[in-house]
Every structure is written in C-alpha cells, then in structure tokens.
C-alpha positions in Angstrom: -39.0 -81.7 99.5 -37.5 -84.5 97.6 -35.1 -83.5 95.1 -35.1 -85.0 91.6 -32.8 -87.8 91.0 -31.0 -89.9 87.9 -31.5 -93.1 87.4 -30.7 -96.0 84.5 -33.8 -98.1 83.4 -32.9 -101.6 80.9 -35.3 -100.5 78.2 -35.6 -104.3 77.4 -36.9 -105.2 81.0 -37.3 -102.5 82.9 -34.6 -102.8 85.5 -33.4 -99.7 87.6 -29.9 -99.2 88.5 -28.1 -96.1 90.2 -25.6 -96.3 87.4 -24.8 -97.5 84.2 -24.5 -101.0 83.3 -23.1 -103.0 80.4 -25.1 -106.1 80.6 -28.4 -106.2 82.3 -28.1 -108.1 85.4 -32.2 -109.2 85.0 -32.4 -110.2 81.3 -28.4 -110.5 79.9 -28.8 -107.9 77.5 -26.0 -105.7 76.3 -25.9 -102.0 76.0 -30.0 -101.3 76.9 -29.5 -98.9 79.9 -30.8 -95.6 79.5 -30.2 -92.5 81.7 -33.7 -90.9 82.7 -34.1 -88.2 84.9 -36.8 -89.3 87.6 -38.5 -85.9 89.3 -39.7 -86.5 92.9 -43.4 -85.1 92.4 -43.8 -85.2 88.3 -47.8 -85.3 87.5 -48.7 -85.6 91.2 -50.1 -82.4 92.0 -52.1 -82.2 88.7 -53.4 -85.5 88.8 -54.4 -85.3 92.2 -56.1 -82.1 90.9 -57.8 -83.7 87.9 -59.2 -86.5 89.8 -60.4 -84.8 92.4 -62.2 -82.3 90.3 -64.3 -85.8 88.1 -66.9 -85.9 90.3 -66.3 -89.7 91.0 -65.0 -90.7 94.7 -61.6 -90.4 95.3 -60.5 -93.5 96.2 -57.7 -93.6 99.3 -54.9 -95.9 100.5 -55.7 -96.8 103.7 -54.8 -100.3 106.0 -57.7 -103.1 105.5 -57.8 -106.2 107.0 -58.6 -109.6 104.0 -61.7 -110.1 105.6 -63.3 -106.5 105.1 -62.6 -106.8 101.9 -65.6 -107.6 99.7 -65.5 -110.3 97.5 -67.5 -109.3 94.4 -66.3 -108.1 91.4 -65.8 -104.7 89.9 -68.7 -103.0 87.9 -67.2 -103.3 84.6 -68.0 -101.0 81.3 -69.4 -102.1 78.4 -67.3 -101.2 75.6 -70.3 -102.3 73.2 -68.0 -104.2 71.2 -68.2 -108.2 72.5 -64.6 -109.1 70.8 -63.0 -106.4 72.7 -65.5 -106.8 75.9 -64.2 -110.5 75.2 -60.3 -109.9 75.5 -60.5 -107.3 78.1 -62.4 -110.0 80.2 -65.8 -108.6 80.5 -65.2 -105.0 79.4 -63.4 -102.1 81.3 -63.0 -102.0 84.7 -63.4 -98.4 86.9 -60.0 -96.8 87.6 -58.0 -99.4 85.3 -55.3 -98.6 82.2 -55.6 -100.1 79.4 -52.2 -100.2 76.8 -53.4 -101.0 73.4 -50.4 -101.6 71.2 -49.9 -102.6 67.2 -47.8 -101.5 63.9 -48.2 -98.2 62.7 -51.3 -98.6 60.3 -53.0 -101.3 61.7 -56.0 -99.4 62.7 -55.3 -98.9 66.4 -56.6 -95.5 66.2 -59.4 -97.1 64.1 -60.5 -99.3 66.7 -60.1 -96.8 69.4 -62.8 -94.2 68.0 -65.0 -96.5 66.4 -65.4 -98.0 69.5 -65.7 -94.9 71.9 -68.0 -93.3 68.9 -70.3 -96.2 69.4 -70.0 -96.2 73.4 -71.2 -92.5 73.1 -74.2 -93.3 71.1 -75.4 -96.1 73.1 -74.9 -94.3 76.3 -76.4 -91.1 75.9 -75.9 -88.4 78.2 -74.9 -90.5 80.7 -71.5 -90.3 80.0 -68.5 -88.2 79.1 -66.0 -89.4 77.1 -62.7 -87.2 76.4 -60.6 -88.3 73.2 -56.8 -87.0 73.5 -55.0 -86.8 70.1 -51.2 -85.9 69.9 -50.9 -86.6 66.4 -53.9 -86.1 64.3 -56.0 -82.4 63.9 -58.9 -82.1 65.1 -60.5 -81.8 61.0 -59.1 -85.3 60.4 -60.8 -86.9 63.4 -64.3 -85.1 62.6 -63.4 -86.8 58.8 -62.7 -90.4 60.0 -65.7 -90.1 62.8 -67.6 -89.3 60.1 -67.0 -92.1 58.0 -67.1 -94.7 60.8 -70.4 -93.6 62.4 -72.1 -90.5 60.5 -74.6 -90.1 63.6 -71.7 -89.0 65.7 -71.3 -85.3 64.4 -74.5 -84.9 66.8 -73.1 -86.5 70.2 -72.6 -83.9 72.3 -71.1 -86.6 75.4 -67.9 -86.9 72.9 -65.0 -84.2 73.7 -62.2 -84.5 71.4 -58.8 -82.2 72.1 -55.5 -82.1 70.6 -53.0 -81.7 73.3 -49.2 -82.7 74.0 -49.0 -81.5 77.2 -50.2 -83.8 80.2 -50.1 -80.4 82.4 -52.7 -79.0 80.0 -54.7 -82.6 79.9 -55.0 -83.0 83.0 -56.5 -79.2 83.1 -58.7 -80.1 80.9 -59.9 -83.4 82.5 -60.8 -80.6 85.3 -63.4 -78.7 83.2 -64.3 -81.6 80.8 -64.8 -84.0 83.8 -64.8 -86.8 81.6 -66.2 -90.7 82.3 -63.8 -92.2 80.4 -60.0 -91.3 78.6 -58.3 -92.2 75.8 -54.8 -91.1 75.3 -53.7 -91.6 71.8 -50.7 -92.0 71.5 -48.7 -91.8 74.9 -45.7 -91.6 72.8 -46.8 -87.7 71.4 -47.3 -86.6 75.3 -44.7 -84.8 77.0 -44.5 -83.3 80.7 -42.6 -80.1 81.4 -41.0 -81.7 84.6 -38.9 -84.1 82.3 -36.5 -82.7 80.0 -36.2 -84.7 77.3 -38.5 -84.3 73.8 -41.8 -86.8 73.8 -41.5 -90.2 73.2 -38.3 -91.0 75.3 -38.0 -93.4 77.9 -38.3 -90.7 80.6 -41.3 -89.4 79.2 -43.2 -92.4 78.5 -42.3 -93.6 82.0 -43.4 -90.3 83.8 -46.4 -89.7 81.8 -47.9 -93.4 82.0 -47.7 -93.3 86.1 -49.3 -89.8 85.9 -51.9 -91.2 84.5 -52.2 -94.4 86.4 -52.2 -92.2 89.5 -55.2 -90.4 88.1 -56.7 -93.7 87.3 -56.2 -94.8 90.5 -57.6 -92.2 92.6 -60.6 -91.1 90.7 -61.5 -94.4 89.6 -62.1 -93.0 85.9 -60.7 -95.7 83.2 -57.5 -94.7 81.2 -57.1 -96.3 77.5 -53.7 -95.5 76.0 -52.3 -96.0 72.5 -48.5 -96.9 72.3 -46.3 -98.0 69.3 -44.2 -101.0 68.4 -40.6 -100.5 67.4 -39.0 -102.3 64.4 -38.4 -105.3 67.1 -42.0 -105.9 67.3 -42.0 -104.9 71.0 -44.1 -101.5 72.7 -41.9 -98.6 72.2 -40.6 -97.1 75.7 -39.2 -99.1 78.4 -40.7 -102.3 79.4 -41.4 -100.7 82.7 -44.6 -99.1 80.4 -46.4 -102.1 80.1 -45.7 -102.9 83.9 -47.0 -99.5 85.4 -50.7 -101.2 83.0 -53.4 -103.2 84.0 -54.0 -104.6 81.1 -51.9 -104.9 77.5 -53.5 -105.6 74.4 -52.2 -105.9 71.5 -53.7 -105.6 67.3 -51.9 -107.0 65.1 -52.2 -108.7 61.4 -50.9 -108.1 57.6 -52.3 -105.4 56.3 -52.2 -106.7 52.8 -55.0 -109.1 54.4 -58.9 -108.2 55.8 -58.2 -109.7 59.2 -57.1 -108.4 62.2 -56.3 -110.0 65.7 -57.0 -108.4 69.2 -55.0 -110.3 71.3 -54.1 -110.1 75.6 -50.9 -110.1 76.0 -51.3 -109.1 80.2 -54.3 -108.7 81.8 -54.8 -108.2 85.9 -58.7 -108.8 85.3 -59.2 -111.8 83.5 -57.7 -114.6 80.9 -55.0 -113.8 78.6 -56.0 -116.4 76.4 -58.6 -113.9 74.8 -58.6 -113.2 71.5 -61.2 -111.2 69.1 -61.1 -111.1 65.8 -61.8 -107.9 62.8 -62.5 -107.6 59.7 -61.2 -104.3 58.5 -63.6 -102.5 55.9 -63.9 -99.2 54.4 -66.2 -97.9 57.0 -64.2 -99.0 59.6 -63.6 -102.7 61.7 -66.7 -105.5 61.7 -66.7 -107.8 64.3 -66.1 -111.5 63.1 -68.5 -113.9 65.2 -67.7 -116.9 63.2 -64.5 -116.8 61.4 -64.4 -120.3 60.4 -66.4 -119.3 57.7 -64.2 -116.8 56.4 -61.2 -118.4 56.8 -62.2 -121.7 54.7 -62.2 -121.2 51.2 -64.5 -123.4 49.1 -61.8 -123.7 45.5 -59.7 -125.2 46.9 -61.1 -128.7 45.6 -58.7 -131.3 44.1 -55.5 -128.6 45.0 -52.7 -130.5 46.4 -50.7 -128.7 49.8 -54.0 -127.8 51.4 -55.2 -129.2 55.5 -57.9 -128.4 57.5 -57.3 -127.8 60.6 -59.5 -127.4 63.8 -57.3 -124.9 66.2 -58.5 -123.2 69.4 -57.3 -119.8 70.4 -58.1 -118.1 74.0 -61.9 -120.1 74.3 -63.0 -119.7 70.6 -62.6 -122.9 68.5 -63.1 -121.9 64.7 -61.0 -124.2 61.5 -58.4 -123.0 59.5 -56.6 -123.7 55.9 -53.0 -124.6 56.3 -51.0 -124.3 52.8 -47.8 -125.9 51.8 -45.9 -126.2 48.8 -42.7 -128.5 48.5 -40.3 -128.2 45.5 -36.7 -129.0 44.6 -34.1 -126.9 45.8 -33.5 -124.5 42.9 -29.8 -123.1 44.2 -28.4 -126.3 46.3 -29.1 -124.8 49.7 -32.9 -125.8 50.8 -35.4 -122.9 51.9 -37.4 -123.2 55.2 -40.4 -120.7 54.8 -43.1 -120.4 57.5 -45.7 -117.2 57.8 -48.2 -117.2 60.4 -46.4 -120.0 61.7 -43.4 -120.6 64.3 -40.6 -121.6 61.5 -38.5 -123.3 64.3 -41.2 -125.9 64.9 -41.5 -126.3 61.3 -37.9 -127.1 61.1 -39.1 -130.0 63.9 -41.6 -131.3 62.2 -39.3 -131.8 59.1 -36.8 -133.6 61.3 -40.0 -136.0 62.7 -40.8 -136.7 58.9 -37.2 -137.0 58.1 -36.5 -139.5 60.7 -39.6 -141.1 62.2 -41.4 -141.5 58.9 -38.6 -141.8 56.2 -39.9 -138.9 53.5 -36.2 -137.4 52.4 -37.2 -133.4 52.4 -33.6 -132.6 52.8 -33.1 -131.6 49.0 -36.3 -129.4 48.6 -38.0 -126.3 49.7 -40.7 -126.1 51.9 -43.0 -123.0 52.2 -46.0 -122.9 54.8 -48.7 -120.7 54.7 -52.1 -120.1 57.3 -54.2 -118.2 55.0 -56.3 -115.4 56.1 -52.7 -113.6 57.4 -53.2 -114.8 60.6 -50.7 -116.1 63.6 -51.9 -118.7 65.4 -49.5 -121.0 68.3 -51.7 -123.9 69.0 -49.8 -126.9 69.1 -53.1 -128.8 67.5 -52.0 -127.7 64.0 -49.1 -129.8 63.9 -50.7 -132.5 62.0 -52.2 -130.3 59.4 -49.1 -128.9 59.0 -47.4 -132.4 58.3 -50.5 -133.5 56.0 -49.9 -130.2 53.9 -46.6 -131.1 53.3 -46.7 -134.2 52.1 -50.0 -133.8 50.3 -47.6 -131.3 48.3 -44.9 -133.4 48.1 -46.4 -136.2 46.0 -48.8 -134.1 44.7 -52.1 -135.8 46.1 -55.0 -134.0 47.1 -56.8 -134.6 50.1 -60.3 -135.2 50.1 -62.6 -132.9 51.1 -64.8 -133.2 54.3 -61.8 -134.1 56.3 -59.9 -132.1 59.1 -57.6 -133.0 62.0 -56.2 -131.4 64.7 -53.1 -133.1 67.1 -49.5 -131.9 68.6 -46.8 -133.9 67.3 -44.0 -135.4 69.4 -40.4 -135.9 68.7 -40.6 -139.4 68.3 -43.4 -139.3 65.8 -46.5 -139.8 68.1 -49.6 -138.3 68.1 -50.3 -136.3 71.9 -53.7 -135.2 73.2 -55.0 -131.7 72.7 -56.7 -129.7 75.2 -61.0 -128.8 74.7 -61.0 -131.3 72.3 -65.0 -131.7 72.1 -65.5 -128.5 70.8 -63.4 -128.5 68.2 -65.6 -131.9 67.3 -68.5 -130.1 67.0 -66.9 -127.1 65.6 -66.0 -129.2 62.2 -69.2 -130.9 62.7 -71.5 -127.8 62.8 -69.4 -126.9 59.5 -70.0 -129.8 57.7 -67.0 -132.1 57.9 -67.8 -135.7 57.4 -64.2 -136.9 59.2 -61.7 -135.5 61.6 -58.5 -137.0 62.7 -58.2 -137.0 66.6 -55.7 -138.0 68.6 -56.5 -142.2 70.3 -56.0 -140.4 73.9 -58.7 -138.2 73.1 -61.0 -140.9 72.3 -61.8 -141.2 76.4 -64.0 -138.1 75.4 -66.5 -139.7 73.4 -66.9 -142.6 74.5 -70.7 -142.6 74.9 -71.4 -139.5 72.6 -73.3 -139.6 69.6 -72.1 -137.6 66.5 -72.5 -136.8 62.7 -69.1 -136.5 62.2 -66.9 -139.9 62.3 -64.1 -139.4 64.2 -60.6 -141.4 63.4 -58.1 -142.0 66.0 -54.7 -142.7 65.5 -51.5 -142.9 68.1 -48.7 -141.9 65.3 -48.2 -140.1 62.6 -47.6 -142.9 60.1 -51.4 -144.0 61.0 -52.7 -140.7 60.5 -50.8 -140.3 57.0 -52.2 -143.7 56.3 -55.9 -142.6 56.7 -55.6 -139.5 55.0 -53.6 -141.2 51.5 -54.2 -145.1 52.2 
C-alpha cells in the first residue's frame, strides 16, 4: 500500500514541488508554497462506493483506439435556465464538475437553488437532486426555497442535507442515489484523511478530486460552490479550478440590480459566454434583452454621456458610457475608471493628448459604465473618448447616435469583430446613426438599412461628426 506523502503546491498556480521554494519556478511568485499532506487513497474507496451504488453505469478506463470513438456529443441537462444553459454551453454535461465562483453575497447560493428548485419542478420524478449545505441550516434553506419558488415545499425529488464531512456525503449519495449534486461551498467540506481544518489548501485539493472521481465514474454531474479571496481569485490552490471542467464565475456590485454569469474555463464549449441577472426580491430574473435596461431615457441634453454598441461572448446589447472631466482640485490629476480597464483609459488619454491636441493633463477624469457592469470589448473605446470630451467642453451629444470602434495608438480608428449585429442591434433600438469604423464598411456594402451608418478612419473624423 502506498504510504502518504508531503508535498508543496504554489497556491497562485498550482505547481507541486517535493520541497519548499522561495519563488515559484512556473509563475515568479514569492512566498506561495504551501505544505499539504497528500494521502495515497483519500476519497477513493468511498467514492468508488458512492458511484457505484447511483444506479448509473460505471464508466471504466480502458485502451480505445480514435476511430471507436464516437463522434457525437454528450446528452447534456437542461438546467431550465437559458443564461446559464447559455454559459455552460448547452447545459450540464453527464459526469462533469462544475466550479461556480463569486464574492460573498453575490447570490451564488441564490442562483444555485433557485435553479435546482426549478429543475426539480420541471422534471418531476424523474430525477433526484441532492443539495449539500456546509454553511447554512437546514430552516434557512426551507425559508429562502420558500421565497424563491413557494411550490417547492411539495417536491419530493429535492433532498437537502447539511453535512461537512465528504465520508458522510458520499454515504449519503449511497442511499439518496441522487441524479444530480451540488456541493455548496467546497470550502466548509473537510475529509478525515487530511489533517488540517476545512478550507485549507489540502482540503480543498483532496476533496475536489474525490468528487471529480465520483463524477467521473458514475457519470452523475457535480456543481460546486467556492469563494473568492480579497485578491479576487477562487480561494484554494489554483490546482482547484484545474481538477474542473468547467469554471464559472458571478460577479457584479451589489449596490446595483445586475449581475454577470461569466466562463472563465470551460472543456465543453465557448468561454465567451456570458448571461446576464437581474437580482429581485424573489430571487434572480433572467435578462433576455438588457439593452433595454441598461439605456436610460433622462439622460437628454446631459453632457459626458455615449452610447455604445459592445458585444460580449455572442450577445450584442448597447450600453451608456459616463464621463465627467473637471480641474484638478489638489494639483495632482485623478484617473478614475469603474467597470472599465483604468490602464487603457490612461491610453486613450495619451491618444487625445497627443494625436488630437485636447490638454487633459491638468484635470480629472472619472469613467463610469452604468448598470455596474464590467465589460472588455475593445469596441468601447470610441465611446469612451466621445464621453470625455463631450464632458470636457460641456456639449451634449445628440440623441439617436451610438458608435462602437477600438482605438489605436496612433489615433486611428481599427475594425471590430460581428460588426453587423451590432448594426442591427442599435437599429432594432431605434438609433437613427452609428459611427463605424471605414474598414467595416466592406460589410454593407449592398445592405439596406434604417439606420445611417457613418464611417470614419480616425478619431479626429469621428469627433468631427459627433460636435461638427
């Protein structure tokens, strides 16, 4: 029999070494190695157990040659909810593990029951799911199901059990025999073979490939919960969200309504996918078209404010971009950007600094998306640089214009990727003109529209449209 062993895992990337390190040799940083205590069969005797005793076929590692393989896709599961069937790529796939990660608050555990309360209902009897809670009683989940779906006090295909031990989960799983799990958090479960309290590094590391050995074999999908530390990152080594299939992640402000669902590593489709909340009383609504909540209608003969028409994962939808620009109060100018990446504001400054000739050097410059969220499309450039300046000499811009376009270091305007739909995005919304870049003019060249479309190479001629 193996003997147990002790190891050092980088809690930054994940790196193993047989002894401690200073800098990690894999991502250069200082002082993240971590001494874990690796047991040679943690979890694999009671998983084995547990998945044998589902009632789903054991699936076995055996030598297969490419061409035996069949080519069509997995049966996936219908979550019931088409943003997060959209991000995970179709909905869950048997025998996968899903990590679904956010801020404390967030509504993680929200989204979680909501949607397996709903899966329940819609399924019937025809399948089992088992709800593990480490951190909440079992009263306060009966009071929140409540509220989210009243109906649900009567599903008898929904097991909920509170439960820190995996030994004593995966016990469970035996009589429960469950279709589907959720694990919330994997931080709160502990397994006796590690000693060290829950939510260390060895803990999360031996518990997540338990359960990913469980996944594996009895093909039953796994969903677990994790936190994010104070660096923004999934607590517990990075070796967590490598042991996953797939790695989503919530996120927004919670003094805002919205709230992102974004893939951050998926093995079964894009991670371009995003879906998008609305977070309400009796739980999360699914946004369809969130242009229409992100616009605001008052914002008529306001200075600082662009339309923009962004694209994130497939979805097109346009979005409000706010600046203000003022004199620098205390000498030293402020650079401000939320829901935006500050070092390519500071960029776009320098372009209008030097390629266009407004002096911002002396004043403070504050951007804002408004609806809290955080977008990366390069497309909002121009809005951003239209906000400023719109702000800086105090001129509105008119309504019934957008614009989308990446600027370039030497002032130009560069093409945008899927630049039809965001077209007929700001057409179906009722914008009368949109500033494209000329490159993407090839696009339309024998298309018929009822939006006019202005093309410009610069940003000079773009400013030039918008303020004459």
């Amino acid at each position: 029999m193996a003997k147990d062993r002790t190891a050092y895992v980088c809690s930054n990337c994940g790196q193993e070494s047989p002894k401690w390190i200073g800098k990690c040799p894999a991502c250069g940083q200082w002082n993240t190695f971590k001494e874990i205590k690796i047991s040679a069969d943690t979890g694999r005797k009671a998983a084995a157990n547990a998945a044998a005793s589902t009632g789903h076929e054991l699936r076995t590692s055996r030598p297969v040659r490419l061409r035996e393989i069949k080519g069509s896709d997995d049966r996936r599961i219908s979550t019931g909810d088409e943003e997060l069937n959209r991000v995970l790529g179709g909905g869950l796939v048997p025998g996968s593990i899903v990590l679904l990660g956010g801020e404390p608050g967030i509504g993680k555990s929200t989204l979680s029951l909501q949607t397996m309360l709903n899966l329940c209902a819609a399924a019937g009897s025809t399948m089992t799911i088992l709800y593990v809670s480490g951190e909440e009683s079992a009263h306060q989940l009966k009071m929140r199901a409540e509220r989210l779906n009243p109906a649900s006090v009567e599903l008898d295909n929904f097991v909920i059990l509170c439960e820190n031990s995996l030994e004593s989960i995966f016990q469970q799983i035996k009589e429960v025999k469950p279709d589907l799990v959720v694990i919330d958090s994997i931080q709160t479960i502990a397994t006796e073979e590690v000693e060290s309290s829950a939510g260390s590094i060895a803990q999360v590391r031996e518990c997540a490939s338990s359960l990913l050995r469980f996944a594996k074999t009895s093909g039953v999908p796994v969903i677990l919960i994790g936190h994010i530390t104070k660096e923004g990152t999934l607590a517990g080594p990075k070796i967590l969200e490598h042991i996953v299939d797939t790695v989503i992640q919530f996120e927004g402000d919670q003094h805002y309504m919205y709230r992102i669902l974004r893939s951050m590593k998926n093995r079964f489709g894009s991670t371009s996918e995003l879906g998008i909340y609305e977070m309400r009383q009796d739980g999360l609504r699914q946004v369809s078209n969130p242009s229409e909540l992100l616009l605001t209608s008052d914002h008529e003969g306001l200075s600082g404010i662009a339309i923009s028409a962004a694209i994130e994962g497939v979805r097109p939808f346009l979005m409000e971009t706010q600046a203000l620009v003022s004199s620098a109060a205390y000498g030293t100018p402020q650079r401000s950007a939320t829901g935006f990446d500050q070092r390519r504001l500071n960029m776009l400054l320098a372009v209008l600094e030097k390629r266009v000739g407004f002096k911002l050097m002396q004043k403070d410059v504050f951007i804002n998306i408004a609806g809290g969220l955080r977008v990366t499309d390069m497309a909002m450039d121009l809005s951003i640089i239209a906000a400023i300046l719109s702000s800086n000499v105090d001129t509105p811009i008119e309504s019934g214009w957008c614009m989308c376009g990446e600027v370039g270091l030497s002032g130009e305007v560069r093409p945008v990727a899927r630049i039809e739909q965001r077209v007929q995005e700001a057409e179906k919304l009722g914008f009368q003109h949109i500033i494209i870049p000329r490159y993407n003019m090839r696009s339309f060249a024998h298309k018929k529209l009822g939006i006019e479309l202005h093309p410009v190479r610069k940003v000079e001629e773009a400013l030039r449209t918008l303020f004459g």
